[in-house]
N, C-alpha and C positions, 0 to 999 in steps of 0.2 A: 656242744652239738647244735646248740639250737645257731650259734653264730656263725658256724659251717652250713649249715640248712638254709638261711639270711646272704651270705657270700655266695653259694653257689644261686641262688636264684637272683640275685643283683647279675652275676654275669649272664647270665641265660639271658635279662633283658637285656644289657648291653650288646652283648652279641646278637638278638633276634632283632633289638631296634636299628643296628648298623647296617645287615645282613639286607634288612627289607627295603632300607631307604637306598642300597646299592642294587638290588633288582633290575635287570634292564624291561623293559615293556615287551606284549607279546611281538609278535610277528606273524605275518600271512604266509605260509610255507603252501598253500596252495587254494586258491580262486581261479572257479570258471562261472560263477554265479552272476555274474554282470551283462555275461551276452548270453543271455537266456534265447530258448528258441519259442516263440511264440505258439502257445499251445501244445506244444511237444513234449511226451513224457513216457514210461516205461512204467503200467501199474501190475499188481499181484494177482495176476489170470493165469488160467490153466494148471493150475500146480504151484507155481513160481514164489518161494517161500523168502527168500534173499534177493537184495537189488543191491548192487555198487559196481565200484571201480576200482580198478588198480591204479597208482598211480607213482610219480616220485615228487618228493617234494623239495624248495626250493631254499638255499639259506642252510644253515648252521641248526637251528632251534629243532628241537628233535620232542619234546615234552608237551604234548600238545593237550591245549588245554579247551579249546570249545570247538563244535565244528557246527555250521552254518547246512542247514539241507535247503534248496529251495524246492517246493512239495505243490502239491496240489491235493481237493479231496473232502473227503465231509468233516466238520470237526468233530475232534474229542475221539476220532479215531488214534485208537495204540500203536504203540511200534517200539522196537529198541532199535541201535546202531550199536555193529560193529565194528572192531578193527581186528584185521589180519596180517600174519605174515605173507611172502611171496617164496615158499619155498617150493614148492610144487614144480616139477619139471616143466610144467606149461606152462607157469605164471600164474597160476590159478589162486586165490584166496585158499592157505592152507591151516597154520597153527593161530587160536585163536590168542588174540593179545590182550583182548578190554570187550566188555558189554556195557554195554548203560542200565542204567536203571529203566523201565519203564515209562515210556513218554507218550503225550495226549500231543496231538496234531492241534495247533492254535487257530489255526487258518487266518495268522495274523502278516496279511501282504505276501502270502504264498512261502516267506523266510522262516524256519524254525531253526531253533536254538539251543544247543544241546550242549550242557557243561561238561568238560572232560577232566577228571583232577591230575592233568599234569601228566598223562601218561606217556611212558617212555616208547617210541617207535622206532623204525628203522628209516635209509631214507627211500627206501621203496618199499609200499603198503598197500592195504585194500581197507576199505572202509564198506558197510553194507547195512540196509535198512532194512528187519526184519519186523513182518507187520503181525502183530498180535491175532489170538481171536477176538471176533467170531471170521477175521478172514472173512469181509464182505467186500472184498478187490477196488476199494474205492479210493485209496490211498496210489500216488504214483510221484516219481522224480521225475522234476522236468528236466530236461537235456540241453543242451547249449551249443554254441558253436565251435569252443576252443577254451584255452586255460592260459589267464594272461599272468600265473606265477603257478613254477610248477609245472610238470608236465604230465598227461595222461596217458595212462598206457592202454587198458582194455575194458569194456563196459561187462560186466558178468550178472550174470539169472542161475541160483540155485532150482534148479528142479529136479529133484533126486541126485542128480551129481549136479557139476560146476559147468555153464558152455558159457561162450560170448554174444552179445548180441549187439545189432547195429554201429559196428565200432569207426563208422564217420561222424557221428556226432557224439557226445559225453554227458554226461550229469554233470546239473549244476551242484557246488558244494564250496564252500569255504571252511581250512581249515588254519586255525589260530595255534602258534605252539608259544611255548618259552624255552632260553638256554636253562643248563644246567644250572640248577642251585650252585653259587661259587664256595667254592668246600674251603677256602682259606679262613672264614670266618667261625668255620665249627674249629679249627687249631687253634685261632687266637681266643675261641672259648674255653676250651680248654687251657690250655697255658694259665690264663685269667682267673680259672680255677681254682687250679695248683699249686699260684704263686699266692690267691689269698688263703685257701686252706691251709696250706703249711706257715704260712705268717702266723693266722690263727694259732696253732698246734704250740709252734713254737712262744707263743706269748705267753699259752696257759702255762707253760713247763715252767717259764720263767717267776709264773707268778706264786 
């Protein structure tokens, strides 16, 4: 047992150290955060509980793993991001996909950074910045003039329901994915397995 326990964890490294050194690198599946609009931004007044956009994104890579907000606002202020689907007759941000954890506004160069573990999306989504309490409306997304990967579809404000607002300019955001884990290497893990466990088996019978 214990040399079956020994073999299957020998493969597990083989396979997880091949596995990772064949990763391809992230990708930008959607940036508008470069042409930022100077001073311009959409903060949490009147109600407005949710701020984002729909959008689609560019490229293959579907598993997205950080998204970039450019923000303004006091620091240390809360907030989470979400992601949504677009199933909504309108286009509206409908079934929720991912939340983050809890995040403090850095106020480092107006750019925050938000780790996402790889989550799987569609290629059209909403993403949305919901700001914590005490809900002192001092948190806002800057806006931009366009999206030079990726395209934007609509700017949206929760305020009891879903509407759009000013949809000639967009929020700035970048968002970073990876492709799919390549699944060939979980078979040749396996296999790798199989072929030393049953060597094993068959030795002990032998001996």
């Amino acid at each position: 047992m214990k040399n079956i326990r020994l073999a299957i964890g020998v493969s597990y490294a083989l396979m997880s150290s091949v596995a990772i050194a064949s990763d391809p690198p992230e990708s930008i599946v959607f940036n508008s955060i470069m042409i930022a609009t100077p001073g311009g931004g959409h903060g949490f007044v009147s109600g407005i509980t949710e701020i984002g956009q729909s959008i689609t994104l560019a490229g293959t890579a579907r598993h997205i793993s950080q998204i970039d907000l450019l923000m303004q606002g006091f620091p240390d202020s809360e907030f989470r991001v979400r992601f949504y689907s677009l199933n909504d007759p309108e286009g509206a941000p409908s079934a929720l996909i991912w939340e983050s954890p809890t995040q403090r506004y850095a106020h480092t160069n107006g750019v925050q950074m938000v780790d996402v573990p790889n989550v799987l999306v569609p290629d059209s989504m909403a993403y949305t910045v919901v700001e914590l309490p005490p809900y002192n409306t001092h948190l806002s997304l800057r806006t931009s003039f366009g999206a030079d990967i990726g395209t934007h579809e609509n700017n949206w404000v929760r305020q009891g329901g879903w509407r759009t607002v000013f949809n000639k300019s967009l929020f700035s955001a970048r968002l970073l994915a990876v492709p799919e884990p390549p699944q060939h290497w979980i078979v040749v893990g396996l296999i790798a397995v199989t072929w030393i466990t049953g060597g094993l088996r068959s030795r002990g019978r032998s001996l």
